[in-house]
Each structure stands twice: as structure tokens, then as C-alpha cells.
C-alpha positions in Angstrom: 3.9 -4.8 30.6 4.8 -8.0 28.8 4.8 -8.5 25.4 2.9 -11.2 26.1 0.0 -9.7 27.9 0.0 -6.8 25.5 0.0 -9.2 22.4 -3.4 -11.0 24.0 -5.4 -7.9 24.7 -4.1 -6.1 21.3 -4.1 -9.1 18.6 -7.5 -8.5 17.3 -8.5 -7.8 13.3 -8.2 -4.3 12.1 -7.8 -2.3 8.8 -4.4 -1.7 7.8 -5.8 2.3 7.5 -4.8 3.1 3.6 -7.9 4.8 3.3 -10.4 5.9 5.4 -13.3 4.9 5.1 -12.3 1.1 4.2 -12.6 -0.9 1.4 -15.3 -2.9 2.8 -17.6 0.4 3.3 -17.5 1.1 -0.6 -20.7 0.7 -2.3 -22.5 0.5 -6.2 -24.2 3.9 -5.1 -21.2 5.5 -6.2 -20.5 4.4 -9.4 -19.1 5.8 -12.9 -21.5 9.0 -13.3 -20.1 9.9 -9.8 -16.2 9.4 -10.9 -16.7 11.1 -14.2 -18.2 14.1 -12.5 -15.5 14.2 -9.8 -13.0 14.1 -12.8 -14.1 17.3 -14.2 -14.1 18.9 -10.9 -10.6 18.4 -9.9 -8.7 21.9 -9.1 -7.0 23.2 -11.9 -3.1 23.5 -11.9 -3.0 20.9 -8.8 -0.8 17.5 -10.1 -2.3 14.3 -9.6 -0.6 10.7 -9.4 -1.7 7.8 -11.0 -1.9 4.5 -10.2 -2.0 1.5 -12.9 -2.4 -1.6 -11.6 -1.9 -5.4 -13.6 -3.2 -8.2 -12.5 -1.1 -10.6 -13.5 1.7 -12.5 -12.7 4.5 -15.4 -14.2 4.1 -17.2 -10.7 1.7 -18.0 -7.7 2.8 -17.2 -4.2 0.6 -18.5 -1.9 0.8 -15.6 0.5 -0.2 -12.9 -1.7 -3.2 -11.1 -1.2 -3.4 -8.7 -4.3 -5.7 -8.8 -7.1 -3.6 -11.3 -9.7 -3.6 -14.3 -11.3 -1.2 -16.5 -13.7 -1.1 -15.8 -17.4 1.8 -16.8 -20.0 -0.1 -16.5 -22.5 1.0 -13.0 -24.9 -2.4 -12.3 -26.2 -4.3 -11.2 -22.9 -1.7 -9.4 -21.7 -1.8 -7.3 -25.2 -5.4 -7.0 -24.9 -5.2 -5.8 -21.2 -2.8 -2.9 -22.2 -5.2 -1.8 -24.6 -8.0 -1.9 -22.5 -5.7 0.4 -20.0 -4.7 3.0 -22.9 -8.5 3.5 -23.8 -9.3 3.9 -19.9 -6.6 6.9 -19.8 -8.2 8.4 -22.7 -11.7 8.1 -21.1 -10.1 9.7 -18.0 -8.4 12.9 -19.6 -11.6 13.3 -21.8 -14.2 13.4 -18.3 -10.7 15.7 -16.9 -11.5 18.1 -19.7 -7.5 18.8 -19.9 -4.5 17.1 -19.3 -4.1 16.7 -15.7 -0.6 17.7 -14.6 1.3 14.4 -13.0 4.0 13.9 -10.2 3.7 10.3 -9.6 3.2 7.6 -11.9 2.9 3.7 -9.5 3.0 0.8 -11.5 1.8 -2.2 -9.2 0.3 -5.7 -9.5 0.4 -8.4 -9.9 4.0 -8.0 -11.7 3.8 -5.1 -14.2 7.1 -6.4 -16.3 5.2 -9.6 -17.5 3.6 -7.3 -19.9 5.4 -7.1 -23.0 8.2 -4.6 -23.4 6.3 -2.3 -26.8 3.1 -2.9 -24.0 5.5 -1.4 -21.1 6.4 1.7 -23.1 3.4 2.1 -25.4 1.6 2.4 -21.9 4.2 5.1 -20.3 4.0 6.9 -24.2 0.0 6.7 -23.5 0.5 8.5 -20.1 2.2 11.0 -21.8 0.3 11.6 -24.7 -2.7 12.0 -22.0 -0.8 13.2 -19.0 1.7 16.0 -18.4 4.3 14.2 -16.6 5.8 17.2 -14.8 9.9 17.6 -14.8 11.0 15.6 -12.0 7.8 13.4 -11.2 8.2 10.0 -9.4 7.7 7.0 -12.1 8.0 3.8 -9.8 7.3 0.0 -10.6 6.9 -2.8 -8.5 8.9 -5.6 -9.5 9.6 -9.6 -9.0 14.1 -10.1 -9.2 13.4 -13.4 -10.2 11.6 -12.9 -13.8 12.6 -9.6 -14.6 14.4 -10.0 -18.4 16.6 -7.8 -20.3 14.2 -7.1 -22.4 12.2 -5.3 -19.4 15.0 -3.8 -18.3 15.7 -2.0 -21.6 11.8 -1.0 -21.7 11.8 0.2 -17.7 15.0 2.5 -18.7 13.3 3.8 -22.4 9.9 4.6 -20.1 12.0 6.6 -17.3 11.9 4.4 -14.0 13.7 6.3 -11.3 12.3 4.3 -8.4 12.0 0.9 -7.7 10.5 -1.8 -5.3 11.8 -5.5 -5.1 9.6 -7.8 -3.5 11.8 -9.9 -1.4 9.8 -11.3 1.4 12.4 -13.8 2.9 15.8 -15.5 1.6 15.5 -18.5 3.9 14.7 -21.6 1.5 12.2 -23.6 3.7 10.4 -20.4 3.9 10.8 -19.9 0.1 9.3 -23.6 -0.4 6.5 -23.1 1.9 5.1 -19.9 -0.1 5.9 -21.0 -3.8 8.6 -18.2 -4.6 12.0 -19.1 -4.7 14.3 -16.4 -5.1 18.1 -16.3 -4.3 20.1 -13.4 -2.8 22.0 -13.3 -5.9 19.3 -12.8 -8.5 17.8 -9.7 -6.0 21.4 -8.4 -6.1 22.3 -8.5 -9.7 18.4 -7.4 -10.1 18.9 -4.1 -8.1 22.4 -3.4 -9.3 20.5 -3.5 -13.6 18.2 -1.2 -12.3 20.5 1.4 -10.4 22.6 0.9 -13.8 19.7 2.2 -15.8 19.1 5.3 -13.5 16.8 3.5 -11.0 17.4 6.5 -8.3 15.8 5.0 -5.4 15.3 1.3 -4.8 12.4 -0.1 -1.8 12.7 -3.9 -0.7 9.5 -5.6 0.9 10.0 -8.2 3.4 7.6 -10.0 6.0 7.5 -11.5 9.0 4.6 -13.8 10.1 5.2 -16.6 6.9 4.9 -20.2 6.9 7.8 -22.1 8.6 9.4 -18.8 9.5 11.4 -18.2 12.9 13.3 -15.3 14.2 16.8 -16.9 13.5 16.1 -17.6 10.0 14.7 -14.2 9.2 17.6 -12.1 11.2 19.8 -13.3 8.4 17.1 -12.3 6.0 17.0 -8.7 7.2 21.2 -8.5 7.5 21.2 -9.8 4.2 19.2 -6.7 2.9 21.0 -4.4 4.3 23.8 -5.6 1.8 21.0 -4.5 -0.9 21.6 -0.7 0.3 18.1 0.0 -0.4 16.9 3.4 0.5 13.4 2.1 2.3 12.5 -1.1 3.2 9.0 -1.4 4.3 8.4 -5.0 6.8 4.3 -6.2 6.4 3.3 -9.1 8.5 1.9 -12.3 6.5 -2.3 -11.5 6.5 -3.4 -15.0 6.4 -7.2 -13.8 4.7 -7.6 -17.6 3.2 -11.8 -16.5 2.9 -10.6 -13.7 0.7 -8.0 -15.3 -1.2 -8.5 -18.9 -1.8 -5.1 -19.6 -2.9 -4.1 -19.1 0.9 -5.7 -22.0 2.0 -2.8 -24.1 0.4 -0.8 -22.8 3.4 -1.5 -25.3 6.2 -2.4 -23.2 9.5 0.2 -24.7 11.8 3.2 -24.0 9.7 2.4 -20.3 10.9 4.2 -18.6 13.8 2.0 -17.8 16.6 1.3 -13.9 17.6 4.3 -14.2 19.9 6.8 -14.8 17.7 5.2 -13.1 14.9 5.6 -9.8 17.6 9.5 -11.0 18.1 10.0 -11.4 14.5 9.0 -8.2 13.6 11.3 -6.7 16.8 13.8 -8.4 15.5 13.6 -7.0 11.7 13.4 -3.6 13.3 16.4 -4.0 15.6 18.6 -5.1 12.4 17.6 -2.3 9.9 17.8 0.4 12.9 20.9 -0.7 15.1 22.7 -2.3 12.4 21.0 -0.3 8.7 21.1 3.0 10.4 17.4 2.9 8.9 14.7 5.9 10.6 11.3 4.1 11.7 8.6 5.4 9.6 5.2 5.0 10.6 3.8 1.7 11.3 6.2 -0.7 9.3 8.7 1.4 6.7 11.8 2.4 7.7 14.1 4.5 5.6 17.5 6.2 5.3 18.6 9.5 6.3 18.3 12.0 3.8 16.1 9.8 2.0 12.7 11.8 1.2 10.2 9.6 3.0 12.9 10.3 6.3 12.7 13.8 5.9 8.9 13.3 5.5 8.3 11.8 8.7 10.4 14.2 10.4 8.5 17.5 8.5 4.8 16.0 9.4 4.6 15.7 5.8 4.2 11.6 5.5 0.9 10.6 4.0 -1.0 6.9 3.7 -2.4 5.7 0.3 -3.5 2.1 -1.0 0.4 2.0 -2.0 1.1 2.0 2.0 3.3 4.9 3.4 4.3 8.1 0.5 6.2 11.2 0.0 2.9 12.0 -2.4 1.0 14.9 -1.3 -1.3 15.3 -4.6 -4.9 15.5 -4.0 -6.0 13.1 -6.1 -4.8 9.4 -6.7 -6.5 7.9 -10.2 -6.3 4.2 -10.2 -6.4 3.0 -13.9 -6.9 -1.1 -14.4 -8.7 -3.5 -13.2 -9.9 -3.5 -9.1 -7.7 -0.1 -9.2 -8.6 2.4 -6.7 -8.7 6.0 -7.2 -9.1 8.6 -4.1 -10.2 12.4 -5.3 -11.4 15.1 -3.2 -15.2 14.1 -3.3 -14.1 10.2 -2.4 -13.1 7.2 -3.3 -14.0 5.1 -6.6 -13.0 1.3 -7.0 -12.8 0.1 -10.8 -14.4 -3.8 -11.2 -12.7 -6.3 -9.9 -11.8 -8.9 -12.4 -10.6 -8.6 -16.2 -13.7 -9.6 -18.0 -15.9 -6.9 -16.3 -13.2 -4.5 -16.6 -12.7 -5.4 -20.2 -16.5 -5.4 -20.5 -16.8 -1.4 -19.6 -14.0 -0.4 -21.1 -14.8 -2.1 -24.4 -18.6 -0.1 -24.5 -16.3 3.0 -23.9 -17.7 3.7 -20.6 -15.2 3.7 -17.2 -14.8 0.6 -15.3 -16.4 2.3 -11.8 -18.3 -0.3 -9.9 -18.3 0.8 -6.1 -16.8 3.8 -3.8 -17.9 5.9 -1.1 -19.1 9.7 -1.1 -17.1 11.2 1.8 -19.1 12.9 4.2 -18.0 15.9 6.3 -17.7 13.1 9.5 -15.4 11.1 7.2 -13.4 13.8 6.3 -12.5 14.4 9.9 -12.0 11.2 10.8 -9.8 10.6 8.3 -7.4 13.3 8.6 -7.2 12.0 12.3 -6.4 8.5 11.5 -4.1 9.9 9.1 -2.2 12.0 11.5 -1.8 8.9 14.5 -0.4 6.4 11.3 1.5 9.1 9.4 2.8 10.7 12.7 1.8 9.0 15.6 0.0 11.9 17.4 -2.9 14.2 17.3 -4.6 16.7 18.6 -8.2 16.0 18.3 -9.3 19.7 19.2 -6.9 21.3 16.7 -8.3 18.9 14.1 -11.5 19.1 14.7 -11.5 23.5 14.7 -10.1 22.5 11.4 -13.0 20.9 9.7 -15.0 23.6 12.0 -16.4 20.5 13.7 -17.8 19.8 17.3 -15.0 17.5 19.2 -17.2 16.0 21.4 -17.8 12.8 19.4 -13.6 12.7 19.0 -12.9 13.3 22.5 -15.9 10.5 23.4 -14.2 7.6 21.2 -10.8 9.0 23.0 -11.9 7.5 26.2 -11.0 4.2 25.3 -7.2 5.6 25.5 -7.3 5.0 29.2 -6.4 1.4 28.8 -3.4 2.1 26.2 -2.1 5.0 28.2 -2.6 2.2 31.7 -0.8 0.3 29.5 2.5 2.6 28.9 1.4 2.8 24.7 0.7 6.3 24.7 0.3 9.5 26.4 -2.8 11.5 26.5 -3.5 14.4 27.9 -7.4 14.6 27.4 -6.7 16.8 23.7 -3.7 15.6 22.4 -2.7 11.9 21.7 1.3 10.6 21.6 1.7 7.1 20.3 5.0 5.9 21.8 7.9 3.7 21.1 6.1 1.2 23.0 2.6 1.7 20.9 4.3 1.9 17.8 3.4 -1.5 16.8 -0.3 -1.1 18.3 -0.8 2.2 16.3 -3.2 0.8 13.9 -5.1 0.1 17.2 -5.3 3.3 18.4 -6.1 5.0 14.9 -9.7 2.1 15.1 -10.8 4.2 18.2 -11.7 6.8 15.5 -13.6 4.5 13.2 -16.9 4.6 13.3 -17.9 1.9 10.6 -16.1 -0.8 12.9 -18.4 -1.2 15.5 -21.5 -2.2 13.0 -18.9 -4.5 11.2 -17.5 -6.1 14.4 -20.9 -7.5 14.3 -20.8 -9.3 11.5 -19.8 -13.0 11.2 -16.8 -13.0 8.6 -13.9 -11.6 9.5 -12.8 -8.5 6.9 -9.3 -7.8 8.0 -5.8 -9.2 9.0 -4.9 -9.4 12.6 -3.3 -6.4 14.2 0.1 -7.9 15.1 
């Protein structure tokens, strides 16, 4: 089938399937009595990861979509790390213990506009609460174009050994269009500080879908980052949510590409880091080296999906520390408040900053782990699962008869149990994962649109 004909029956809005069930599904019912009592349930012995997440930024780009704003000013940005050291301590005091950790994320926002003693006053904080195993992942998230020596010194004094440069596009009309200029050079000379500090593994993010973007101009984008020697790159398409983030709307609508050349943009990206990187397809839209750990993840059906996108990460719980962080334990998921000033406000009467998250149910459970399994590995077996969670498969094998259109339509192969997303589906997955989602039908009901579209 064309492209075309597949792009106009497939292009529709769907989650992007870093948790299950959704953001939009979360609710005040569960709130910080729930999240302290899940802390003092977690297994003993197990590691956890932790996620801290600030919210702020030296720059605007109009296509972001995270939870940030601009702030030069010192004194918030002091006043935020404080408010995240107290929330740790609140967290190991509900814990009962000090949780063993093998990840530590820093994301934003741009974590390095905080001030270098804030950087490693924060990391000493994690380990004064924490026990940062021997070995454990401690990545940051970080903009080439503002990060100062001064950072750089803090990053190697806190022990960054993994890195991900935001890169987006090197192409200068696209760069003026989105409010983030950023040269080749600056990226380069950024990720050659960071490998000389003992950065071990470096991630580039670039997109496809951006304002005044075309499949010429991004080709040299992508061959270009291969010159970067990254060991993942990971290639999002632009969500254009201007009703969630109003700073969007200073994006004029026709500068966009269309679906179709949004689809061929992304082909092309994925033709230069395979053909030309040597780069293994992971998932929906990573790709990483041989040997490289996400790689031999994919291959060992060991990939998993968190709010940080594709991961290595197999702890059983993810603690989100900051403000609109997102934690996932066993029991569910908790969401701290949103903004600054209510997070500031709980954290300052010494209570946690919980304001919504969702219980899981049995039904959820299941469903989960099968989404999971199609994005992570882009197959299932819905019986297997299901005799897993000791669960009836009929409701699984109902929502599976939808699959007779994407298996008419060469996208996967289905044999009435099992489910193989192919080649050709691989850029539909999130598609076939929405079969399984039961919130989606209420929500397709509603007037606003909650997600970005699927292509």
C-alpha cells in the first residue's frame, strides 16, 4: 500500500504510550497519603531510579512541550533546589530506609541553568538520602548552546556518565522558525567537554515535523550527527499541542510540513542513521549502536518505556522529584503539582507535592504490560500475557479484531494469539499498541484533542 493511503487512514491523535494508563486519566483521588504509603511499601533490596526534573530554562523554543519556563534570575533557581533537597528528604523519611539507586535522570527544562554548588549540593543530597549503587546510570539532559565551564566542572564533580544533547535540527531557517539557534560547532565542542570529563555515553535528540523543515535540509542534519558519534539518537516528530502549550501558537500552522512529508522526513532520518550510522532501530523512534546497551536490550526483550521515552532501566519504581514530576511504583502512578508555586507551597508545609495519579487496577496491569511488549518489542502474545496476570483473554483477543485491517494492510502479522508488528508497521506501532486501550474510546469523545498525531 502507499504511503499515502496508509498516512490518511493511520494519522490520527494517540498517546505516545510512556505510561499506561495516560496522563490525562490521572486523578486528585490519588493524592500524597496514597504516595506516602506506596513509599513505605516498596520491596526491600530492589533499586529504584529517580527522576528530578527543572523547570526552567535560559531560552524559549517554541516547539517545546515540557513543563519550563524562562528564569535568569539566581534567587528562584536557589530556592527551587532547596525545595528539591527537602522533597528527597520527605521521600527517604515515608521510604523508611535509604532506597538503593541505579539510575539517577536529570531532565527539564535545562538542569545546568541551576547554579553549579545547586548542581552538586543536589547530587550530594541524593547521596546523603540515596544509596547510589556502584555503577548506577547518572544522566542529564542538556542544551550545547548554554552549557558553561562552570557546569561542566560541577557535571564532572557530581559523576555524569551519560549524556543527552538536544539538537533538534542544524538547518538555520529551521533554527529561526523555533527560537533556538545552535551551530554544529558548539554541539561538537559541547559533546567532546563532556566525553573529556568521563561522559561514557552521549544521546542526541532530533525531530522531524518543525516549522519550515524539508527532507533535504534535515538529511544534512542527520549526516551531520553522525559526525557527533553518539551512541543513541532518538528522532521525535514536532507535536504541535498549541491548546496545551501556548507558546506553540507563535508557530504559524502553514510553515509546518504536511503528514506526507512529515512520514518522508522521518524515512529519510532512519535511512541515514541505519544505512549510513550503522545505527539498530529501537522501538518506535531510538536507534542505537551495536554493543551499545539499549541495542543489546532490544535484541534480549529487555527494553522498557518510561516518561523518559525508551530505557535500559528495569527498576520497579521510578520516583519523580520536582515540580509536575512523575513517579511510577508498583501500586501506580503519582504526578507532583504542576507549577512552582504549588510545588513550593507543599513542600514548604513539609508535606509532598502529590496532586493527581491513578491506582492501577488488575485490568490496567495487563494492559499495560501488553502495550509495553508491542512498543518495547513490537510483538505479543496476548494469551501468554494474559495466563500471566491469570486473566481471562477474551476482552484482549476482542480489541485484537481490529488487527484485520493492519494485517489487510501488510503492518503486521497475526495469527489470532500472537501479534508481529513489521518493518512496514513500525512507524504505526503506537497504533496498534491504542487497540488495547481501553480509556480511549470514552476520550475520543470528548471535544479537545489530548494527544499529538500519530505520524
Amino acid at each position: 500500500m502507499r504511503d499515502s493511503d496508509l498516512i490518511a487512514r493511520y494519522d490520527g491523535r494517540v498517546p505516545r504510550y510512556t505510561s499506561y494508563p495516560t496522563a490525562p486519566h490521572f486523578t486528585p483521588g490519588t493524592d500524597a497519603l496514597s504516595y506516602a504509603a506506596w513509599l513505605a511499601e516498596l520491596p526491600e533490596g530492589e533499586a529504584v531510579s529517580l527522576y528530578l526534573h527543572v523547570p526552567f530554562c535560559d531560552r524559549l523554543c517554541l516547539y517545546c512541550g515540557c513543563n519550563t519556563s524562562v528564569v535568569h534570575l539566581e534567587q528562584p533557581k536557589r530556592a527551587y533546589a532547596r525545595m528539591l533537597m527537602r522533597e528527597m528528604e520527605m521521600v527517604a523519611a515515608c521510604a523508611g530506609r535509604r532506597l538503593r539507586v541505579s539510575h539517577v535522570h536529570w531532565g527539564g527544562g535545562t538542569p545546568t541553568v541551576l547554579p553549579p554548588d545547586c548542581l552538586t549540593g543536589i547530587m550530594d543530597c541524593v547521596r546523603e538520602h540515596f544509596e547510589v549503587i556502584p555503577g548506577a546510570e547518572i544522566a542529564i539532559e542538556i542544551d550545547p548552546a548554554s552549557l558553561q565551564p562552570d557546569r561542566l566542572e560541577a557535571l564532572a564533580r557530581m559523576g555524569i556518565n551519560r549524556a543527552s544533547l538536544g539538537v533538534q535540527d542544524f538547518d538555520l531557517a529551521v533554527q529561526d522558525a523555533i527560537g533556538r539557534h545552535q551551530s554544529f560547532e558548539q554541539t561538537a565542542a559541547c559533546a567532546q567537554a563532556l566525553r573529556g570529563i568521563g561522559v561514557r555515553s552521549l544521546n542526541l535528540d532530533l525531530i522531524y515535523g518543525l516549522p519550515r523543515q524539508n527532507e533535504e535540509s534535515l538529511e544534512r542534519t542527520a549526516r551531520k550527527a553522525l559526525a557527533l558519534r553518539a551512541d543513541r539518537v532518538a528522532v521525535f516528530g514536532y507535536a504541535h499541542v498549541p491548546w496545551m502549550k501556548k507558546h506553540q501558537s507563535l508557530i504559524p500552522e502553514d510553515t509546518l510540513p504536511g503528514a506526507a512529508a512529515r512520514f518522508a522526513q522521518a524515512k529519510m532520518v532512519r535511512r541515514v542513521l541505519e544505512r549510513e550510522g550503522g545505527y539498530i532501530p529501537v522501538g518506535l523512534d531510538h536507534f542505537a549502536r551495536p554493543g551499545d546497551a539499549m541495542a543489546e536490550a532490544a535484541l534480549g526483550r529487555q527494553l522498557h518505556r518510561s516518561f523518559q521515552g525508551y530505557t535500559t532501566d528495569a527498576a520497579p519504581a521510578l520516583i519523580g522529584l520536582g515540580a509536575s514530576a512523575i513517579g511510577s511504583l508498583p501500586q501506580g502512578y503519582v504526578q507532583n503539582a504542576p507549577t512552582v508555586p504549588a510545588y513550593g507551597a507543599a513542600i514548604g508545609q513539609n508535606r509532598l507535592a502529590t496532586s493527581r495519579g491513578v491506582a492501577l487496577s488488575p485490568d490496567d496491569r495487563l494492559r499495560r504490560a501488553v502495550i509495553e511488549s508491542i512498543m518495547c518489542e513490537l510483538e505479543v502474545d496476548l494469551r501468554a500475557q494474559a495466563a500471566a496476570f491469570d486473566a481471562d483473554p477474551a476482552p484482549l483477543l476482542a480489541d485484537a479484531r481490529a488487527l484485520a485491517g493492519f494485517k489487510a494492510d501488510g503492518l503486521v502479522e497475526w495469527d489470532g494469539t500472537r501479534i508481529e508488528v513489521n518493518e512496514a508497521g513500525r512507524p504505526f506501532v503506537r497504533n496498534v499498541a491504542a487497540l488495547f486501550d481501553r480509556y480511549l474510546a470514552g476520550q475520543a469523545q470528548a471535544q479537545t484533542p489530548r494527544h499529538a498525531v500519530a505520524v
